[in-house]
DSSP file (Angstrom, degrees, kcal/mol; ACC not computed):
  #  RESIDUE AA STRUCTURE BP1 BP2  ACC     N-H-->O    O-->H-N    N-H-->O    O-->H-N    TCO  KAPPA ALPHA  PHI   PSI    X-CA   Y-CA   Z-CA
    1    1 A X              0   0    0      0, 0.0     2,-0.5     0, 0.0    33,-0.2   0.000 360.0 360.0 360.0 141.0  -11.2  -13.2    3.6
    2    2 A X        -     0   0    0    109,-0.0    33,-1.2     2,-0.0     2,-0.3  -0.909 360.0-145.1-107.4 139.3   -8.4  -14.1    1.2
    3    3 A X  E     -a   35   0A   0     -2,-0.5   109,-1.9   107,-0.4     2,-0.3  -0.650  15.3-175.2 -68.3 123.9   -7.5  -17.5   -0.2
    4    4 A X  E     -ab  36 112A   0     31,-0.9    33,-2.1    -2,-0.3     2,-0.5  -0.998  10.4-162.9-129.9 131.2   -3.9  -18.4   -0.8
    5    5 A X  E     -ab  37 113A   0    107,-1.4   109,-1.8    -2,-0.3     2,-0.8  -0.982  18.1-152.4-106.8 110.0   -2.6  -21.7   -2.6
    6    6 A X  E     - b   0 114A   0     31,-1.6    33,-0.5    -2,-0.5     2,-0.2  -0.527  10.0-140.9 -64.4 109.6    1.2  -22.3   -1.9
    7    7 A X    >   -     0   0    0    107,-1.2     3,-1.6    -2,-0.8     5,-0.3  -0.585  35.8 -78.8 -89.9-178.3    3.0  -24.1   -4.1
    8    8 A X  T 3  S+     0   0    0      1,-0.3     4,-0.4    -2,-0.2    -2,-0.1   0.577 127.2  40.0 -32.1 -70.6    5.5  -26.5   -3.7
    9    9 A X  T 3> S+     0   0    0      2,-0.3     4,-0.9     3,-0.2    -1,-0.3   0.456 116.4  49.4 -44.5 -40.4    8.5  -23.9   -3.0
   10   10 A X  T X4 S+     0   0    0     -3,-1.6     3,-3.5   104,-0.3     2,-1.2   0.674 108.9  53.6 -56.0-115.5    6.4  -21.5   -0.7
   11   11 A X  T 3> S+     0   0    0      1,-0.3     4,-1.1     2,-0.2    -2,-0.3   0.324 114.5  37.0   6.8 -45.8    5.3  -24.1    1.1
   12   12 A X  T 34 S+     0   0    0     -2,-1.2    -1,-0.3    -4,-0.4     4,-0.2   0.833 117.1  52.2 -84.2 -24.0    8.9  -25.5    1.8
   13   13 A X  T XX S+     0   0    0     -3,-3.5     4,-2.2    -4,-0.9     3,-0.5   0.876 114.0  44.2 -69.2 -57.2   10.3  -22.2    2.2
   14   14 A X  H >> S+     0   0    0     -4,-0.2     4,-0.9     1,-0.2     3,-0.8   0.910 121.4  37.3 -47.6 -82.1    7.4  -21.4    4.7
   15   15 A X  H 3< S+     0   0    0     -4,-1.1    -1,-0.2     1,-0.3    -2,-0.2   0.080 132.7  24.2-130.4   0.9    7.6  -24.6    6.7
   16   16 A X  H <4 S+     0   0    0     -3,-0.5    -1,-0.3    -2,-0.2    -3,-0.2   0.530 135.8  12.6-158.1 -11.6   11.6  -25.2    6.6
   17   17 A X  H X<  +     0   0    0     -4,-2.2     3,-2.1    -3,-0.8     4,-0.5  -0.120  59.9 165.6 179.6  49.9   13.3  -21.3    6.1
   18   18 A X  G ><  +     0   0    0     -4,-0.9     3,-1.8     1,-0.3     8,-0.1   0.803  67.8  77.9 -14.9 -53.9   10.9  -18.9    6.6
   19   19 A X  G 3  S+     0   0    0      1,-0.3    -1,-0.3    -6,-0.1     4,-0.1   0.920  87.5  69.7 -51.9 -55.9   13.4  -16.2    6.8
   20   20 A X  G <  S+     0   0    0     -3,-2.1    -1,-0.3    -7,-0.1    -2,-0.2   0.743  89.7  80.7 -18.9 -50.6   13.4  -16.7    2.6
   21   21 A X  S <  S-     0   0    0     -3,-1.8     2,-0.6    -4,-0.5   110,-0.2  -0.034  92.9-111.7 -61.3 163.7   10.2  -15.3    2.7
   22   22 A X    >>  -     0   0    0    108,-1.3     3,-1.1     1,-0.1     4,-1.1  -0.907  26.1-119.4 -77.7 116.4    9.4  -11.5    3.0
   23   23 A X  H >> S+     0   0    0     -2,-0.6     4,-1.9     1,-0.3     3,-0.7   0.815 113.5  57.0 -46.5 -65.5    8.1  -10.3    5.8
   24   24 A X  H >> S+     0   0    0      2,-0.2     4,-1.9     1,-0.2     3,-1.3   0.864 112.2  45.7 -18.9 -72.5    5.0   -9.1    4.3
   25   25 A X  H <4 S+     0   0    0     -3,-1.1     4,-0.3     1,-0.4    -1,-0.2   0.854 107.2  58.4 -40.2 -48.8    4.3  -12.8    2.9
   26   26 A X  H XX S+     0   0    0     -4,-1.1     4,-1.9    -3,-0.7     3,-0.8   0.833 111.3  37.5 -64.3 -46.8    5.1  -14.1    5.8
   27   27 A X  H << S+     0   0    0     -4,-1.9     4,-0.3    -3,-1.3    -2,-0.2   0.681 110.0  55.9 -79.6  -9.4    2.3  -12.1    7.7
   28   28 A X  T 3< S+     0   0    0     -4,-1.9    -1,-0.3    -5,-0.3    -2,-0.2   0.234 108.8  55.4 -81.6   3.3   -0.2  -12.2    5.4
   29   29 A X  T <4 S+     0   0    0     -3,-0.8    -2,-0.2    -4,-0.3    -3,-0.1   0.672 111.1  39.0 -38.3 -99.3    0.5  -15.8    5.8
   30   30 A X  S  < S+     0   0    0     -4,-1.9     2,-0.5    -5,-0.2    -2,-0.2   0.424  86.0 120.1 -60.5   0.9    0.0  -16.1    9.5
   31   31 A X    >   -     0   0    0     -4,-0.3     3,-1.4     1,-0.1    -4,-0.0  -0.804  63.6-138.6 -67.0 110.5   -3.1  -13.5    9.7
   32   32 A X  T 3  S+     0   0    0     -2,-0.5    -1,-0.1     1,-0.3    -4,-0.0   0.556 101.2  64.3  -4.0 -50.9   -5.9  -15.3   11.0
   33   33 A X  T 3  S+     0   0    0      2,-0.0    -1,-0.3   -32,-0.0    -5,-0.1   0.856  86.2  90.0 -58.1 -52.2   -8.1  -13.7    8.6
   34   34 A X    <   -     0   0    0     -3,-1.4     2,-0.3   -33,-0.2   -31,-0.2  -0.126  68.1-147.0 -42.4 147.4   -6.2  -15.4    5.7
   35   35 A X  E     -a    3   0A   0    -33,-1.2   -31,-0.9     2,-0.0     2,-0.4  -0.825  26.4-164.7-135.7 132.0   -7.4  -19.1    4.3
   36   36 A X  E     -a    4   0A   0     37,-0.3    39,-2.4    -2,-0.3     2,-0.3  -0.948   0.3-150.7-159.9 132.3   -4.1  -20.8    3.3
   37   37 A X  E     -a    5   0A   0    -33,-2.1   -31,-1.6    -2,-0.4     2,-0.5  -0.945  21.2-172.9-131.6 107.9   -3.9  -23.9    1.2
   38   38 A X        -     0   0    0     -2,-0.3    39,-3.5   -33,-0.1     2,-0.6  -0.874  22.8-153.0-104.2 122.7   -1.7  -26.9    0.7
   39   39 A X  B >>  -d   77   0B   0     -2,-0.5     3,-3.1   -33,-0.5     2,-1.3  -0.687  23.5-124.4 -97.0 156.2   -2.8  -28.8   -2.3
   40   40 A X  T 34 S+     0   0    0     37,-0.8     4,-0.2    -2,-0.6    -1,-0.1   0.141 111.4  74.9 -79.1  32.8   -2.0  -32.9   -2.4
   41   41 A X  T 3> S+     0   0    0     -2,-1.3     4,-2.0    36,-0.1    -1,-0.3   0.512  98.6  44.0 -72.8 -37.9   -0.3  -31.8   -5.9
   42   42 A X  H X> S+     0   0    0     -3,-3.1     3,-1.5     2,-0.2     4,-1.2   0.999 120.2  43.9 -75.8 -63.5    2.5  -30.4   -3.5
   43   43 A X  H 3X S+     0   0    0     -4,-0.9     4,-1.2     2,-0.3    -1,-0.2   0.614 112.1  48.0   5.2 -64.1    2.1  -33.7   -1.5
   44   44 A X  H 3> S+     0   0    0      1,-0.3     4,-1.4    -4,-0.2    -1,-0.3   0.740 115.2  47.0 -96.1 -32.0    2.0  -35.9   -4.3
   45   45 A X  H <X S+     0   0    0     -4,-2.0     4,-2.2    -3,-1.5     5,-0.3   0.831 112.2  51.5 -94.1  -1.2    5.2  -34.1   -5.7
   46   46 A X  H  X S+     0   0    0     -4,-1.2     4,-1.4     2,-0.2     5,-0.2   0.819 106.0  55.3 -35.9 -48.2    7.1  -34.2   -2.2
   47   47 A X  H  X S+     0   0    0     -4,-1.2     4,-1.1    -5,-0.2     5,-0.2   0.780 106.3  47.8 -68.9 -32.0    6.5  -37.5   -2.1
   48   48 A X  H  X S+     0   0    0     -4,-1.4     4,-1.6     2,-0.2    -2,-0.2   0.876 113.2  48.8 -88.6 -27.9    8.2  -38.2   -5.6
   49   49 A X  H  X>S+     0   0    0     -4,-2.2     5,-3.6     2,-0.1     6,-1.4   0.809 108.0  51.3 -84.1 -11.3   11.2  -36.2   -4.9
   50   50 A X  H ><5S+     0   0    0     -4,-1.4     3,-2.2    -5,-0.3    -2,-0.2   0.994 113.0  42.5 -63.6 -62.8   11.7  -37.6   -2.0
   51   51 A X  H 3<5S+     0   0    0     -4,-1.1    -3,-0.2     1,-0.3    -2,-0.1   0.836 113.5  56.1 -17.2 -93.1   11.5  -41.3   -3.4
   52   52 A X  H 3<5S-     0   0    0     -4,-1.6    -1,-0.3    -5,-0.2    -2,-0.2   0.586 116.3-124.3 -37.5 -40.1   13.5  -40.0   -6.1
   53   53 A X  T <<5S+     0   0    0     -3,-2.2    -3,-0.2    -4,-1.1    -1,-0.2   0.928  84.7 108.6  84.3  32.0   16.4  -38.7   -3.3
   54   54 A X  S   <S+     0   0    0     -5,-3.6     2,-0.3     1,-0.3    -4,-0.2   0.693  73.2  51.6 -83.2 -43.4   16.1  -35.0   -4.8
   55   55 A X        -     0   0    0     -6,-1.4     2,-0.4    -9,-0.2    -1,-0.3  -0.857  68.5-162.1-143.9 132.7   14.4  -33.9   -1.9
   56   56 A X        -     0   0    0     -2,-0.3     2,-0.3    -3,-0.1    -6,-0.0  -0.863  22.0-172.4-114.2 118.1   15.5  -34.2    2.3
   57   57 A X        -     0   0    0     -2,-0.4     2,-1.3     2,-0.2     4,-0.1  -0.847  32.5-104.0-103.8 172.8   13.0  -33.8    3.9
   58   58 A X  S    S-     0   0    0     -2,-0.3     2,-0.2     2,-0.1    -2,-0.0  -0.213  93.9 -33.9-106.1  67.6   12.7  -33.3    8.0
   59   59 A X  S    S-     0   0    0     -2,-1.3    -2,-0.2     4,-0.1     5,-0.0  -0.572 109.2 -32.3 119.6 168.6   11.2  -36.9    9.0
   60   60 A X     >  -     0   0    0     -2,-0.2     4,-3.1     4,-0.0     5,-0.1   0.200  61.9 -92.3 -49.2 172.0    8.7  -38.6    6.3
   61   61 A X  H  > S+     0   0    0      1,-0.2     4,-1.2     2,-0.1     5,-0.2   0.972 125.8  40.0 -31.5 -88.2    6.2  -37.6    3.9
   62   62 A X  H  4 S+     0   0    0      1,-0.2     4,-0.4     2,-0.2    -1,-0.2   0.387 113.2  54.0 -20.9 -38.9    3.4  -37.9    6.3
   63   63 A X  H >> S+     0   0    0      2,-0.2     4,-3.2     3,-0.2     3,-2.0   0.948 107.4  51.3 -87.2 -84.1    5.3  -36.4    9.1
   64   64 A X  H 3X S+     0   0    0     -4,-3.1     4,-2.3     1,-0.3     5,-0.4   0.823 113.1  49.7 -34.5 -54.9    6.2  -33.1    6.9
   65   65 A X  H 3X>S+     0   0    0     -4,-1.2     5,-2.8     1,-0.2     4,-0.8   0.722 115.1  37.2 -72.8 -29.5    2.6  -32.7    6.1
   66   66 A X  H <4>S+     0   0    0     -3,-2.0     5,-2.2    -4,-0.4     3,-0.3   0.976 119.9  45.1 -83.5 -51.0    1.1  -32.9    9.2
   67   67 A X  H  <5S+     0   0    0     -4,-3.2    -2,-0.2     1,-0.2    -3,-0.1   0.894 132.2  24.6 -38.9 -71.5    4.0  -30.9   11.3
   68   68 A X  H  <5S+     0   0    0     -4,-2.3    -3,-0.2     3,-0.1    -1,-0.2   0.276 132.5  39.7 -90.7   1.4    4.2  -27.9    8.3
   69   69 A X  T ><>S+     0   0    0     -4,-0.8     5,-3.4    -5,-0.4     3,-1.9   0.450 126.5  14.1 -85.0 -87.9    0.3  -28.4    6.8
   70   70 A X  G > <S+     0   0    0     -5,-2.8     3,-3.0     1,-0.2     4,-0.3   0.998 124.8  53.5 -69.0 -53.3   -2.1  -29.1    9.0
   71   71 A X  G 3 <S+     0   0    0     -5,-2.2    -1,-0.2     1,-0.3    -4,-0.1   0.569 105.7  54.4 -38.1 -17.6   -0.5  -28.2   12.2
   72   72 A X  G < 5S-     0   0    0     -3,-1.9    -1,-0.3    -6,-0.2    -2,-0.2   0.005 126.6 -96.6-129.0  32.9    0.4  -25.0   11.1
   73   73 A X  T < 5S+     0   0    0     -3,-3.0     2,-0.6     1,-0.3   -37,-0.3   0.882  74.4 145.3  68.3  33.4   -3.5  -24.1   10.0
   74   74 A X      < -     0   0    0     -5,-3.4     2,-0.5    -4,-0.3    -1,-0.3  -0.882  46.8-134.8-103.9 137.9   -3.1  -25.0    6.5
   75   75 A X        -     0   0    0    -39,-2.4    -5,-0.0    -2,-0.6   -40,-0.0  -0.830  19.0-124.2 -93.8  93.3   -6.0  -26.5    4.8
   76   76 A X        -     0   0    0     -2,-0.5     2,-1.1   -39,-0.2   -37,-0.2  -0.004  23.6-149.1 -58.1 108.1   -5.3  -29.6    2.6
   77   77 A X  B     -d   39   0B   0    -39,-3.5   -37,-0.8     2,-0.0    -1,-0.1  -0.671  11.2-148.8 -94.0 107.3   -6.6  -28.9   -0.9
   78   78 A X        -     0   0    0     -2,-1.1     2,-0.6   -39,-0.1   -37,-0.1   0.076  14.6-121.1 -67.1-172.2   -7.9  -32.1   -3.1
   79   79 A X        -     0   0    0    -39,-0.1     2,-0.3   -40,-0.1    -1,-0.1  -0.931  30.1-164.2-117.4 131.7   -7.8  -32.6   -6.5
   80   80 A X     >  -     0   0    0     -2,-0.6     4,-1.2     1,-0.1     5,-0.1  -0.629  39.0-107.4-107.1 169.4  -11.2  -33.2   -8.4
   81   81 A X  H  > S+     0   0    0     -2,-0.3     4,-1.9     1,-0.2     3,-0.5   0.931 124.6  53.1 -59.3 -50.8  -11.9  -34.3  -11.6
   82   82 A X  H  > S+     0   0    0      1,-0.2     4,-3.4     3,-0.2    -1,-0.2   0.957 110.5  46.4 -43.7 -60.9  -12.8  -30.8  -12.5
   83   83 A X  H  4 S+     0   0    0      2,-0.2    -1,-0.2     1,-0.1    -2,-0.2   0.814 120.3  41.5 -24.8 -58.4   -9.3  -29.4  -11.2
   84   84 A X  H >< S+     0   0    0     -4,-1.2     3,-3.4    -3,-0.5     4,-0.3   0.998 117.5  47.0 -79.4 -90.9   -7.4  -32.5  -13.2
   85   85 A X  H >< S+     0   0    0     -4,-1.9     3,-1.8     1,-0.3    -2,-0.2   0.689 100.2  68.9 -38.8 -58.5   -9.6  -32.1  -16.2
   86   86 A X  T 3< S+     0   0    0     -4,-3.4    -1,-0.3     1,-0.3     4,-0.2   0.329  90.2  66.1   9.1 -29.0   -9.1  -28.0  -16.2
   87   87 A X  T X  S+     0   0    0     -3,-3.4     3,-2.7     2,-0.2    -1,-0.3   0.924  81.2  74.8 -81.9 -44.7   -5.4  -28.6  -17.3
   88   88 A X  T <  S+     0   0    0     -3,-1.8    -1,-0.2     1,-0.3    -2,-0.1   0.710  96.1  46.6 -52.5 -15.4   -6.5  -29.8  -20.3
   89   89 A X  T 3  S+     0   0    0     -4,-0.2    -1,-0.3     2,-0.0    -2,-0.2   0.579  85.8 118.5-102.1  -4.8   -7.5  -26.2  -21.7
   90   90 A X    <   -     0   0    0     -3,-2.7     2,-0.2    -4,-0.2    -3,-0.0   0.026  65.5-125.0  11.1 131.0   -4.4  -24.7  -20.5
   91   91 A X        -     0   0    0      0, 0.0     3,-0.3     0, 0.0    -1,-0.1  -0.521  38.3-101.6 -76.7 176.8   -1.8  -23.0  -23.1
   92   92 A X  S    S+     0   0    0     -2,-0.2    -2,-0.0     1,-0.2     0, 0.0   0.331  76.5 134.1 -80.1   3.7    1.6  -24.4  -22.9
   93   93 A X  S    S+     0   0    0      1,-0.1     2,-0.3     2,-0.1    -1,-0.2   0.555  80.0   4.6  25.1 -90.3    2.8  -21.6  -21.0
   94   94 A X        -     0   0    0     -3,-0.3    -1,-0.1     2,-0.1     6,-0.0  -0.958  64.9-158.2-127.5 118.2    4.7  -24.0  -18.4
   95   95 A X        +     0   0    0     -2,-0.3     2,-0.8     1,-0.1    -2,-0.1   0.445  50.4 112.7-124.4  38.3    4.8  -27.4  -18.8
   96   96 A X    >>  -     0   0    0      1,-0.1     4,-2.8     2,-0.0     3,-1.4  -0.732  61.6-136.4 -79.2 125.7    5.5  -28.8  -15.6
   97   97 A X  T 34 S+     0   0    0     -2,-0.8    -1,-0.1     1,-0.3     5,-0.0   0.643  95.8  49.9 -63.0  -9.4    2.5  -30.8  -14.5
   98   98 A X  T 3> S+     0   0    0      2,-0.2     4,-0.9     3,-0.1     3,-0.5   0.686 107.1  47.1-103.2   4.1    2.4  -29.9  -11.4
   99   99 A X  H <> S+     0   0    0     -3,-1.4     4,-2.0     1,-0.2    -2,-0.2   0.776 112.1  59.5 -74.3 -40.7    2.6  -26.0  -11.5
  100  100 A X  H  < S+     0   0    0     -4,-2.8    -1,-0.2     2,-0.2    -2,-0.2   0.345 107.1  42.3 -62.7  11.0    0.0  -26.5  -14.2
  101  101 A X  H >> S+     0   0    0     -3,-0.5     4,-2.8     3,-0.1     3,-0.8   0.607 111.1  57.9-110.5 -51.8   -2.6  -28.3  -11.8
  102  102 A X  H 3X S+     0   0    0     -4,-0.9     4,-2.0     2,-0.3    -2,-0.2   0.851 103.6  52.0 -55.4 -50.9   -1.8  -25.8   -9.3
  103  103 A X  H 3X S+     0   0    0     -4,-2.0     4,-0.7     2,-0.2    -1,-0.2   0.709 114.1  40.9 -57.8 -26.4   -2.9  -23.0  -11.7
  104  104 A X  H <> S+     0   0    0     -3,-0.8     4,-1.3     1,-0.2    -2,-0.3   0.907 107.8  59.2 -91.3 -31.4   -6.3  -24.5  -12.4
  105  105 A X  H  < S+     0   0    0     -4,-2.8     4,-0.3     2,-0.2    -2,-0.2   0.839 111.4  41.7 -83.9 -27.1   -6.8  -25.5   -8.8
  106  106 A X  H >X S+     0   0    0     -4,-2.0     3,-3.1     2,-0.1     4,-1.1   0.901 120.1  48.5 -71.7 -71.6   -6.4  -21.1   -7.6
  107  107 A X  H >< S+     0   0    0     -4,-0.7     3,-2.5     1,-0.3     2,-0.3   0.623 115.7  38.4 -44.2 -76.9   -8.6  -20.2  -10.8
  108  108 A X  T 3< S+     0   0    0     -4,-1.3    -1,-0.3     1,-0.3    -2,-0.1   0.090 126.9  39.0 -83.7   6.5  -11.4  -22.7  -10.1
  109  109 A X  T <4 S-     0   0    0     -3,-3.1    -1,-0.3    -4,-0.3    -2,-0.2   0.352 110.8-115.2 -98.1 -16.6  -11.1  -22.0   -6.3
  110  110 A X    <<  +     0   0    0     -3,-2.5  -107,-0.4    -4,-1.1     2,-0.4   0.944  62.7 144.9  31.2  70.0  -10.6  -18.3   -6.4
  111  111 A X        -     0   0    0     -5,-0.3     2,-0.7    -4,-0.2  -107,-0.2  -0.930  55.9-112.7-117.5 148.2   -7.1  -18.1   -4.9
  112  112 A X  E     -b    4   0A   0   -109,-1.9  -107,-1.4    -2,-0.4    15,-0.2  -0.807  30.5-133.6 -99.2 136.7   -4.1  -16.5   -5.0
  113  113 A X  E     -bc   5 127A   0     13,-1.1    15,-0.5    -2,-0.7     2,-0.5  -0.520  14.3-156.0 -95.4 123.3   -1.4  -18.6   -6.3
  114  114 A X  E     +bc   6 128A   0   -109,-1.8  -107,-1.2    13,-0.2  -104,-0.3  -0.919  43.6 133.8 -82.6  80.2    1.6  -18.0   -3.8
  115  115 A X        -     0   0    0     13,-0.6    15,-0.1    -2,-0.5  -107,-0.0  -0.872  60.9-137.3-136.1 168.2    4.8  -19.0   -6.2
  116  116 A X  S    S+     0   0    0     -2,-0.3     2,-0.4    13,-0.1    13,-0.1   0.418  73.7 115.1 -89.2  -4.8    8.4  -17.8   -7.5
  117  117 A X        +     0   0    0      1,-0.1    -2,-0.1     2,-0.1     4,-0.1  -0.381  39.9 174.9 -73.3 126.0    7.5  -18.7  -10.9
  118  118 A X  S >  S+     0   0    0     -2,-0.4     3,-1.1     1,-0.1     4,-0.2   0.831  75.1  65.8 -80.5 -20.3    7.3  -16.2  -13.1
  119  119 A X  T 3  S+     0   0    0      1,-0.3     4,-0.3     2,-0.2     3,-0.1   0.313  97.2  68.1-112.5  -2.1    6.5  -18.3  -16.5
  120  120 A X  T 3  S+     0   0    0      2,-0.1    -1,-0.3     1,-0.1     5,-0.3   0.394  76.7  82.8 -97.6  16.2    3.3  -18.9  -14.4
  121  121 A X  S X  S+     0   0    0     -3,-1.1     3,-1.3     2,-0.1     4,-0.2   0.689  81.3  68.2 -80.6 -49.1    2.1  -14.9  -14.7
  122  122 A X  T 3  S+     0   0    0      1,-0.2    -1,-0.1    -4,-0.2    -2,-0.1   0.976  80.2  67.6 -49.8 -63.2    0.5  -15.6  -18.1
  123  123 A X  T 3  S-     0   0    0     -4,-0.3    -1,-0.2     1,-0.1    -2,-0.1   0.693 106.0-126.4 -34.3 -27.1   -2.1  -17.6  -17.2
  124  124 A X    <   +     0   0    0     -3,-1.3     2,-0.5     1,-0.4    -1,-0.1   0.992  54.2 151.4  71.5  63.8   -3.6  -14.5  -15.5
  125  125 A X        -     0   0    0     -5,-0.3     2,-0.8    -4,-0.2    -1,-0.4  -0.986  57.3-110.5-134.7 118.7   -4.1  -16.2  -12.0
  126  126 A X        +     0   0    0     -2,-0.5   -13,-1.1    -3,-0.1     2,-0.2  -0.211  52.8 172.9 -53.1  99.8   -3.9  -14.1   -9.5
  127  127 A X  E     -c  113   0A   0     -2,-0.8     2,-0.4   -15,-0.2   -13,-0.2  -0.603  27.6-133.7-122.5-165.1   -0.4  -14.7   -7.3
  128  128 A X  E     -c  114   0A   0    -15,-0.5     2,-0.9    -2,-0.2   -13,-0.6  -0.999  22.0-128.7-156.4  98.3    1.9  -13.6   -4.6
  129  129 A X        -     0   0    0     -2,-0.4     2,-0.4   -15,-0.2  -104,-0.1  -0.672   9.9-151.8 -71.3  81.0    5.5  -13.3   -4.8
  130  130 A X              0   0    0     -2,-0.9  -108,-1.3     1,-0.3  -104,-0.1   0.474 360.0 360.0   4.7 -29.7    6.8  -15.1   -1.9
  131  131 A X              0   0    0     -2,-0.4    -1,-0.3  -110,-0.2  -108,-0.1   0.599 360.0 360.0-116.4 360.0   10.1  -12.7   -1.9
């Protein structure tokens, strides 16, 4: 069985214009066999652009998360001290903090990192280009 962690941008892409996605992604997505993973880093930063008025979302935080997470058989990943603490050994790559949480939380789970980033490829975590 394979593990996939969306980040932020999958994850909205999935859950709000799918059609972005590539078909491939998109069924390897929705295979039954597949383990697919929102972590409350994507949450935590939903929640701040929204606040913030960056970010429209369709109904509240809470709402979004249940409607396009759980509801749609994604499995809410937390963050542990290891995860958190994990960043610290990081290069500087990337320095947004939450694509850097996101990167320890696939490695130290054994997932593949579903992102658009590219400047997150160094790190040598396995991902999955969304397009």
């Amino acid at each position: 069985m394979s593990r996939y962690l969306l980040d932020t941008h999958a994850w909205l892409w999935f859950a709000v214009s799918p059609e972005r996605l590539s078909a491939s992604v998109r069924t390897v997505l929705l295979d039954p066999a597949s383990e697919v993973w929102i972590s409350v880093a994507s949450v935590w930063e939903l929640a701040i652009k929204s606040a913030l008025g960056k970010l429209v979302l369709p109904g509240t935080v809470t709402e979004f998360v249940a409607s396009h997470g759980r509801a749609a058989g994604f499995a809410i990943l937390s963050i542990e001290d290891h995860h958190a603490a994990a960043v610290a050994s990081l290069p500087r790559h990337h320095g947004d903090p939450f694509d850097r949480l996101l990167v320890c939380q696939a490695q130290l789970e054994e997932m593949v990192l579903v992102t658009f980033d590219p400047k997150l490829e160094p790190y040598g975590v396995p991902t999955l280009s969304p397009r």
